[in-house]
C-alpha positions in Angstrom: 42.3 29.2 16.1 40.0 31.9 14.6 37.6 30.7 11.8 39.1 31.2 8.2 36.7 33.2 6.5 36.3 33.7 2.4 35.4 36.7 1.0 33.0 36.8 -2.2 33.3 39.5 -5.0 30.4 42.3 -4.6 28.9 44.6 -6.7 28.0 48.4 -5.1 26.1 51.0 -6.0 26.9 54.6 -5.0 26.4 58.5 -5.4 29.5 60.5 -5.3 29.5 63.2 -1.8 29.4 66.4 -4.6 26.7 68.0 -2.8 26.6 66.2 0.5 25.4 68.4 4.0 23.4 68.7 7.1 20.3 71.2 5.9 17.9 69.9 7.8 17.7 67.8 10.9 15.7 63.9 10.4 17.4 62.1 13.6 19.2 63.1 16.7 22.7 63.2 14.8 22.1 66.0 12.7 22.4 69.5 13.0 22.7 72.8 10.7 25.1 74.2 14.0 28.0 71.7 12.9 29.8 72.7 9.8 30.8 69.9 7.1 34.4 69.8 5.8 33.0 68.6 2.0 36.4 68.6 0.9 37.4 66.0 4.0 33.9 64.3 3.6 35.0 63.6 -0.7 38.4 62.3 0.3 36.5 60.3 3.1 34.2 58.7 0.3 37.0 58.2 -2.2 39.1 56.0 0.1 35.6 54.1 0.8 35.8 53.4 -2.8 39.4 52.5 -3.3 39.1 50.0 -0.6 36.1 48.7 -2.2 38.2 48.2 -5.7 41.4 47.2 -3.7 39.5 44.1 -2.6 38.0 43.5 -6.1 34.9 45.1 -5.7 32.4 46.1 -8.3 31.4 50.1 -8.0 28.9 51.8 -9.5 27.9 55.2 -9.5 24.7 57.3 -9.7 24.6 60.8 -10.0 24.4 63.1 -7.7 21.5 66.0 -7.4 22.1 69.5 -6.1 18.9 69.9 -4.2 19.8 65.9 -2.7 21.6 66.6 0.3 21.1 63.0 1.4 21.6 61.3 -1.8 24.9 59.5 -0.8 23.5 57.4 1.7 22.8 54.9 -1.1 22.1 52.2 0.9 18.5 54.1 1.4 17.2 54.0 -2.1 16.3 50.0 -2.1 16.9 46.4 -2.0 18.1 44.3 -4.6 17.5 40.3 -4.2 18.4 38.3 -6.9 18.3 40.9 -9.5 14.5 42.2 -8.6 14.6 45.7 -6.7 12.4 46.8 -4.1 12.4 50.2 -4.0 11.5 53.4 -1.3 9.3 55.4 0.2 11.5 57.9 2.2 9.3 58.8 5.6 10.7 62.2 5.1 9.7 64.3 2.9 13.3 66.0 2.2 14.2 62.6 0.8 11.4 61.6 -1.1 12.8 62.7 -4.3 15.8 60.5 -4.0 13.6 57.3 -4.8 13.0 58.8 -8.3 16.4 59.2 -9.3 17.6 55.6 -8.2 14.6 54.5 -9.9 15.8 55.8 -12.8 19.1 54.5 -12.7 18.1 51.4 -12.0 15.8 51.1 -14.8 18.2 52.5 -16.9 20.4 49.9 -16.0 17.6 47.0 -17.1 15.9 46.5 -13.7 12.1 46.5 -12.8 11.5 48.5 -9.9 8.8 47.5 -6.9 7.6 51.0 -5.6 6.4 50.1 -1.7 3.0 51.7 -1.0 4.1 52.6 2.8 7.2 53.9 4.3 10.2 51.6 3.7 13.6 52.7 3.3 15.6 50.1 1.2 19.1 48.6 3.1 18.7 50.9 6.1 15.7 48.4 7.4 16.1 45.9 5.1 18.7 43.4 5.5 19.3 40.0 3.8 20.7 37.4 6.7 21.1 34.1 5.0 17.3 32.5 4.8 15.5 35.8 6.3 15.3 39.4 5.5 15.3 41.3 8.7 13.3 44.1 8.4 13.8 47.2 11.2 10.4 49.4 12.3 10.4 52.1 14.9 11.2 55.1 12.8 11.2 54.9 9.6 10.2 51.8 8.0 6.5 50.3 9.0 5.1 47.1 9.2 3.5 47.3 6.6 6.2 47.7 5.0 7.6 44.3 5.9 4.5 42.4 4.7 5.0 44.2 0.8 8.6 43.2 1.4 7.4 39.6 2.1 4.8 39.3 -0.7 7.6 40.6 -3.7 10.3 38.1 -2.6 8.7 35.2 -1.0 11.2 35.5 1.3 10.9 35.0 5.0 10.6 38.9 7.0 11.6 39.1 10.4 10.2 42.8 12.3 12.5 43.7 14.4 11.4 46.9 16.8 14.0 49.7 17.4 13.7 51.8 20.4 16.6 53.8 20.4 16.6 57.1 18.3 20.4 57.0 17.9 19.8 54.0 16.2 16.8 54.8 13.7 17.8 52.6 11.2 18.4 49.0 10.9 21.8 49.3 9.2 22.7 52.1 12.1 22.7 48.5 14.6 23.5 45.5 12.8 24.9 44.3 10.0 25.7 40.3 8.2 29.3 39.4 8.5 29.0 35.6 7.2 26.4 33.7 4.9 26.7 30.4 4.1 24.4 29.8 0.6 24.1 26.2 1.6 22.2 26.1 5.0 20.8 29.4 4.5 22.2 30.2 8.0 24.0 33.7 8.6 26.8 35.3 11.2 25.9 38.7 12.7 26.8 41.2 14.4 24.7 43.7 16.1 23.7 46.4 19.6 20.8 44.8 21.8 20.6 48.2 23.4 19.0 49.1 20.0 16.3 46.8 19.8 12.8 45.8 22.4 12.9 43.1 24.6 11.3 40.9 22.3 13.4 41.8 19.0 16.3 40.8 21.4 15.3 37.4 21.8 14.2 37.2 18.5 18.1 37.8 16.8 19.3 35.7 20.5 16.8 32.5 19.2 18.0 33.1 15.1 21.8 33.9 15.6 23.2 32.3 19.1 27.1 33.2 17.9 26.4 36.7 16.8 29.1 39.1 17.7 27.7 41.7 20.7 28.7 45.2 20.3 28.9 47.7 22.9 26.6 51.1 22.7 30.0 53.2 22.3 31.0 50.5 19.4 27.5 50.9 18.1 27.6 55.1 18.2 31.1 55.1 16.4 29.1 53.6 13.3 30.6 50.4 13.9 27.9 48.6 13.0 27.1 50.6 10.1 29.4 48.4 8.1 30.0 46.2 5.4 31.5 42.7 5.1 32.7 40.6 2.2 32.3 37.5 4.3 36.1 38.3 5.2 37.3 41.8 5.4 34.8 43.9 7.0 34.9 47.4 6.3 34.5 49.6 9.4 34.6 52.6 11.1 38.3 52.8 13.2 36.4 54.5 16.3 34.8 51.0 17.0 38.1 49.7 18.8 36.5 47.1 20.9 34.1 45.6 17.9 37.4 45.5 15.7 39.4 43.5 18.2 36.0 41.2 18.3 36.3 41.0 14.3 39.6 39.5 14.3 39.4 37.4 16.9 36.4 35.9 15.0 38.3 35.7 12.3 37.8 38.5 10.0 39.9 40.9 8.3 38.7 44.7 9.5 39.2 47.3 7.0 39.4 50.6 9.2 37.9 53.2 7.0 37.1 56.7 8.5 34.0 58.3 7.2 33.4 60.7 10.1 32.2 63.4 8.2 29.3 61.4 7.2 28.6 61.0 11.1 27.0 63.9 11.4 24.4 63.4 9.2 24.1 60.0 11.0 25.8 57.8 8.6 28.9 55.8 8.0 29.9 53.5 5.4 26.9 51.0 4.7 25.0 54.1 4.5 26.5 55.0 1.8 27.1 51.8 -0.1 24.0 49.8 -2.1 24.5 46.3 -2.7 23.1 45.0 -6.3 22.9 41.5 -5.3 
């Protein structure tokens, strides 16, 4: 018998698709030669954000900026650990206005936010995995990076190198299913292809019972998801890492955001968790 899981009330923050497109190409995904359907890509976002509310989610909304292509990958503008916010430093520079207008909303909304003095951008390198952060570097975020990350929560950083453009972002190969506040351990799933030899056996020594994905789970965005600690909401493409969700146990929440692919994103992407 599959592991009952429980899930745990979140609270998200997100920017509406209003002006969402590919103008500019920053990773192998995108390109001005495929059109976006912004109509299909709004009604794409909206049933993200009825599922969220369906399962007694918390959204919250920034909003969106003209010029700000990018802006609804949310997840990109920082992390938020027990109510202190680390913010970004967007490696490129058609995104390094975004950080400003998070900022502001967050401070707006009573936060102090951490500006990082090198590249770092926020959940898309930066995940919380029970008593670690793991921090992605490769192509966007840099080690240095993980040492400010370090120093503002006291928290243990784990580097993990990516070697596979596809995969340019943290978030893009692995994502937390399962944590369990009181041994600090964590249940993951995630690509190896993604990561060096040595970040393999890193996440092999820290999470023996991860759950594997294939690279044609991992390209579908399936890993670009986000769980509740039960349902897990995730791209429908990523057939074989569904049927691996439920037989672990969890409840997958097919939601189709493939208008979002082709900027390279998916649904944790676009979804910032305010922990």
């Amino acid at each position: 018998m599959p592991k009952s899981r429980v899930s745990r009330p979140r609270r998200y923050l997100v920017c509406e698709p209003r002006h969402f497109d590919v103008r500019y190409a920053i990773n192998p995904w995108m390109s001005a030669d495929i059109p976006v359907d912004t109509a299909l890509a709004g009604r794409q976002w909206e049933a993200l954000m009825s599922a969220y509310r369906d399962h007694g989610h918390t959204v919250e909304t920034v909003a969106p900026v003209a010029t700000l292509p990018d802006m609804v990958f949310a997840a990109n503008s920082a992390l938020v650990v027990g109510g202190r916010v680390f913010g970004s430093s967007f490696h490129a520079p058609q995104r390094r206005p975004e950080s400003v207008e998070y900022e502001t909303w967050f401070k707006a909304a009573g936060y102090d936010v951490y500006r990082p003095e090198s590249p770092c951008e926020g959940e898309g390198d930066l995940i919380p995995a029970g008593r670690y952060i793991l921090a992605g570097t490769g192509f966007r975020t840099t080690p240095a990076a993980h040492r400010e990350v370090q120093e503002f929560f006291g928290v243990p950083t784990i580097g993990l190198q990516l070697v596979d453009p596809y995969f340019y972002h943290l978030d893009t190969a692995l994502f937390v299913l399962e944590e369990t506040a009181e041994t600090g351990e964590a249940h993951v799933a995630y690509y190896p292809g993604a990561f060096s030899t040595g970040s393999r056996e890193v996440l092999r020594r820290l999470f023996p019972e991860a759950v594997l994905a294939t690279r044609d789970d991992a390209l579908a965005f399936g890993l670009n998801s986000v769980s509740d600690g039960r349902h897990v909401f995730v791209a429908p493409q990523a057939t074989g890492l569904i049927d691996q969700l439920s037989a672990h146990g969890y409840v997958p929440v097919p939601v189709d955001l493939s208008e979002f692919h082709k900027a390279g994103g998916g649904i944790k992407c676009c979804t910032q968790e305010i922990r």
